[in-house]
C-alpha positions in Angstrom: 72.0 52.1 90.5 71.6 55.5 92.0 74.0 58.0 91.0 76.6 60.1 93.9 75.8 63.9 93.2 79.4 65.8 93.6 78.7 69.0 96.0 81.1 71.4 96.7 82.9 71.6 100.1 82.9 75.0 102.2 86.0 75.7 104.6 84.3 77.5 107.5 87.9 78.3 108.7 88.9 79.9 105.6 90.1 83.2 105.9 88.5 84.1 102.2 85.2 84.9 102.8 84.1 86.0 99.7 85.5 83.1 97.9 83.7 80.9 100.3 80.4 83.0 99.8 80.4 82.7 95.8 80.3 79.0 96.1 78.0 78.9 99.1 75.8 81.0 96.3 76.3 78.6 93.7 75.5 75.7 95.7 72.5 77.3 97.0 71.2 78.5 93.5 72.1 74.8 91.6 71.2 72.5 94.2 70.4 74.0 97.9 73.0 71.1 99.3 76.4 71.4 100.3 79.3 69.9 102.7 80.7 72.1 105.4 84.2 71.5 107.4 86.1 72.8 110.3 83.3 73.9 111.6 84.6 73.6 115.3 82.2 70.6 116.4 85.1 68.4 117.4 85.6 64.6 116.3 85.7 63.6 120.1 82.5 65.5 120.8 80.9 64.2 117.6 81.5 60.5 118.8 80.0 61.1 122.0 76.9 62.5 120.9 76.1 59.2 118.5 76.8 57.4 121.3 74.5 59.1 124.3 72.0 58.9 121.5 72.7 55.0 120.4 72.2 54.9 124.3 69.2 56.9 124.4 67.3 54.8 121.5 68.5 50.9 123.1 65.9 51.8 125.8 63.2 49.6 126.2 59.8 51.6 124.5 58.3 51.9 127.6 61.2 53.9 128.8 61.6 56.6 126.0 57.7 56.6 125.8 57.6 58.6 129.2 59.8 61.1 127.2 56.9 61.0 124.3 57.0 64.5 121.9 55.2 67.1 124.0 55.4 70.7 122.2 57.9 69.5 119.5 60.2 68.1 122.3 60.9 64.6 123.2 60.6 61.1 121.6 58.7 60.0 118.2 58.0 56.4 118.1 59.2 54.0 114.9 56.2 55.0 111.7 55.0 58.0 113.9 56.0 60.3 111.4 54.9 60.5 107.7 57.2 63.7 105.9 55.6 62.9 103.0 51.6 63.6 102.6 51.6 61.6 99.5 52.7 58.6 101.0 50.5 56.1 101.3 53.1 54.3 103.5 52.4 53.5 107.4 55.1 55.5 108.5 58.9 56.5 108.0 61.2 53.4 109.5 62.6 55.6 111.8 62.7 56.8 115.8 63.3 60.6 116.6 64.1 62.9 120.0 63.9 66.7 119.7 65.7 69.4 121.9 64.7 72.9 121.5 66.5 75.8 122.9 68.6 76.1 125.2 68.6 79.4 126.5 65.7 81.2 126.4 63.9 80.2 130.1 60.2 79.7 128.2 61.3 77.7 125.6 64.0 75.5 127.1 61.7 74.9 130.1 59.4 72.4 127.1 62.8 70.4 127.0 62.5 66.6 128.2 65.7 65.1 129.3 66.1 61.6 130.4 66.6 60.2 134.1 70.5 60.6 135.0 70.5 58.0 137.2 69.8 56.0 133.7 72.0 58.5 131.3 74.1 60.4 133.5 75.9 61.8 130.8 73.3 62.5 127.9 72.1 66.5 129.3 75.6 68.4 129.0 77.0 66.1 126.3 73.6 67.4 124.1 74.0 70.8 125.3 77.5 71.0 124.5 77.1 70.0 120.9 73.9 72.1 120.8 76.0 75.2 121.7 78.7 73.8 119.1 76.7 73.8 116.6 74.7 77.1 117.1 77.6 78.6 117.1 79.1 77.1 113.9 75.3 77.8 112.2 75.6 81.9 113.2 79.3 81.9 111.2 77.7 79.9 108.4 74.6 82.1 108.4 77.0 85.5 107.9 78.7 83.8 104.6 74.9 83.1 103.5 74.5 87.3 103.7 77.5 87.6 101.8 76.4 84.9 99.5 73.3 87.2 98.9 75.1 90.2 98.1 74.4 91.2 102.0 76.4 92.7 104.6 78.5 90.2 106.4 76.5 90.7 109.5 72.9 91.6 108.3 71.0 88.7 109.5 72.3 89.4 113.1 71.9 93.2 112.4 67.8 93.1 111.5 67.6 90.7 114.6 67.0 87.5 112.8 69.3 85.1 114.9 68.1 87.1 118.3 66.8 84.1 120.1 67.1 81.7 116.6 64.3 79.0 117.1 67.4 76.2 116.9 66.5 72.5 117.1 68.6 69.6 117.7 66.9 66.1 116.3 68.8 63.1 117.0 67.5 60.0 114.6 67.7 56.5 114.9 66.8 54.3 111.7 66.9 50.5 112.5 68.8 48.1 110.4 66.3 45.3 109.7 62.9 46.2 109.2 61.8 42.4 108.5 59.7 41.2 104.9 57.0 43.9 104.1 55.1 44.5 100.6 55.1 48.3 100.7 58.4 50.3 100.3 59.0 51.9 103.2 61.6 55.2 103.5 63.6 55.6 106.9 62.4 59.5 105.8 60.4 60.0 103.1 60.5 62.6 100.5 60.4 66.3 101.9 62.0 69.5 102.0 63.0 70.8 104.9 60.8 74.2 106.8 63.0 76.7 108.0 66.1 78.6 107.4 69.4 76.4 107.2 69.9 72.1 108.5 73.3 71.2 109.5 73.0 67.2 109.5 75.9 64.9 110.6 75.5 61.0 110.5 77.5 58.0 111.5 78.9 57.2 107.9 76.1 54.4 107.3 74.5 55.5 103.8 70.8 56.6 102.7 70.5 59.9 102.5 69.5 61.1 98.6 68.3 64.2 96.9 65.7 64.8 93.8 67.4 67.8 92.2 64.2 68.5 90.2 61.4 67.9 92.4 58.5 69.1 89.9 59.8 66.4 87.3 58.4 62.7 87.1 59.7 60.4 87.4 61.9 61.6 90.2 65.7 60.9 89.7 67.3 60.4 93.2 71.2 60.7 93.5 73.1 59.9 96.8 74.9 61.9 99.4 78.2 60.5 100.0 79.6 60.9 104.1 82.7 63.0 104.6 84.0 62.2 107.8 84.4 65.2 110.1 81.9 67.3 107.3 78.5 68.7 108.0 75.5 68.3 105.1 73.8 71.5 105.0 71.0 72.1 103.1 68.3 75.1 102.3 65.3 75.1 103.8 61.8 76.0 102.6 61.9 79.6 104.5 65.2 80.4 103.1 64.1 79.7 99.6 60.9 81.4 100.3 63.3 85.1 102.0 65.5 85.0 99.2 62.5 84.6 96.3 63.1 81.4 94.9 66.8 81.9 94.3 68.0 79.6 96.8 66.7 76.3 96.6 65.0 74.1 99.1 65.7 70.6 97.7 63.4 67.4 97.9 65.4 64.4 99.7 64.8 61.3 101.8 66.7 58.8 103.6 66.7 55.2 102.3 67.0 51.9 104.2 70.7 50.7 103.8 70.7 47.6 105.7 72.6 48.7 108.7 71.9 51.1 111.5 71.7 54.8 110.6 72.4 57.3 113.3 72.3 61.2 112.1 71.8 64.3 114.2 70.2 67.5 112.4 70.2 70.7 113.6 67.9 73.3 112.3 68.9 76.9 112.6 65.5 79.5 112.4 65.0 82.9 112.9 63.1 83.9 116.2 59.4 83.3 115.9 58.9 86.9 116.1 61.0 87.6 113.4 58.9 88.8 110.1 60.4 86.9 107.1 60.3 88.8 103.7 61.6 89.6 100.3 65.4 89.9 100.6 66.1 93.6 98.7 68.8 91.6 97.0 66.8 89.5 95.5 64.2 91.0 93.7 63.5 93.1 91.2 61.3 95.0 89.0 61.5 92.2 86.4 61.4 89.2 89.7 58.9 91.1 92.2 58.3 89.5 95.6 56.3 86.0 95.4 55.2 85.9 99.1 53.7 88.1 101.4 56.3 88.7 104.5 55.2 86.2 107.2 55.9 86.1 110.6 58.6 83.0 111.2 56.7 81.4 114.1 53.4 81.7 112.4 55.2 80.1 109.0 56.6 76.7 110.8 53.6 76.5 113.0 51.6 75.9 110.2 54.6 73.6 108.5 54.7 71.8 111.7 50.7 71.4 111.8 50.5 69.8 108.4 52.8 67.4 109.4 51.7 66.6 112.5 48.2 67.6 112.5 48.5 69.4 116.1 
């Protein structure tokens, strides 16, 4: 029986920063994961987003493949996607749609929406919590700098979040998959690319993280839902800025038996932004262990491993 792994909850609303930013920093450093609330995303707002994108995925195929992923935007098929390269699994049991941003003209002009004479009300109910969230993301992101011994407002400051390469993913994992031999993950093992994933689900359980992902066997312990809280976890560029002392953890979503829908939002600095060594976070006894790297150049290459284009 997999364990429940205990994370600490962070008041967005609090007016104690500091207190807030000392456990965001203890999270970060112990296990990368932790659960975010009143974060101004409201229930109502929530509710309608599972259920555009419920909507969106009880298409038939031949519908939301005329939406197919074109430039990271758009609709992944059931087993399209493998996160893991190790895998030797046909596929992770699960369907995906990806929004980029919103308002930049050359990016949000990649953006596939469906028909509204189909889903009159999936564009501004997406772009609403889109905006939501974004915003939410930035306040989070200035407890992070305070978290790192930073000013308050130093990601915005050096022009990090100018532009932030933010991307909404709305996922579908079916309930019954029918008999197979192989195990198959609704998202197999994998740390996430960028700079900070605020995930919300529909309360349906899977989700699990490997604390110690050099360590074999692997010991997987459940993420319990909140309702109302966002699961935010440290992604691989964030680890890599701050030198390894925030960590990007290893997880995966199981099958549960039952309908999983979950929308993850991944906040990234602007793909011209050049990500390096934090000043905070090293040392002469921990020097920097990665060349800076431009952000766009770093997930383009993520993003090509994954999905070979």
């Amino acid at each position: 029986m997999t364990a429940a792994l205990n994370l600490p909850i962070i008041d967005l609303s609090s007016p104690d920063s500091l207190s807030s930013a000392t456990s965001i920093r203890q999270a970060c450093i112990e296990c990368g994961f932790f659960y975010l609330v009143n974060h101004g995303v409201e229930e109502e707002l929530l509710g309608q987003v599972f259920d555009e994108s419920s909507k969106l995925f009880s298409l038939p195929l031949e519908d939301k493949l005329k939406l197919a992923r074109k430039q990271h935007r758009g609709y992944t098929p059931l087993f399209s996607e493998n996160l893991d390269p190790t895998s030797t699994s046909k596929g992770d049991s699960k369907e995906s749609y990806y929004i980029g941003p919103l308002d930049d003209v050359t990016c949000s002009n990649l953006n596939q929406w469906p028909s509204e004479d189909i889903l009159p009300s999936w564009r501004p109910t997406m772009e609403s919590y889109y905006r939501k969230v974004l915003s939410a993301g930035k306040r989070l992101i200035s407890l992070i700098a305070l978290a790192l011994n930073l000013d308050e407002e130093f990601f915005e400051k050096v022009g990090a979040l100018n532009k932030p390469a933010a991307v909404l993913r709305l996922l579908h994992y079916p309930g019954q998959l029918g008999s197979t031999d192989e195990e198959i993950s609704g998202a197999s093992a994998h740390s996430d690319y960028g700079m900070v994933t605020l995930l919300a689900s529909n309360g349906v359980p899977g989700l699990q993280v490997c604390r110690e992902k050099s360590k074999q066997p692997r010991i997987w312990e459940d993420v319990l839902h909140i309702d109302g809280a966002f699961i935010v976890n440290i992604g691989d560029m964030l680890e890599r800025w701050t030198n390894c002392l925030f960590r990007s953890t290893l997880h995966r979503v199981m099958p549960a038996g039952q309908e999983r829908y979950s929308v993850a939002f991944f906040l990234d600095p602007n793909e011209d932004f050049v990500v390096e060594c934090l000043k905070s976070c090293c040392s002469e006894a921990s020097p920097p262990r990665f060349p800076p790297i431009r952000s766009g150049d770093y997930l383009k290459e993520r993003l090509r491993l994954t999905y070979g284009s």
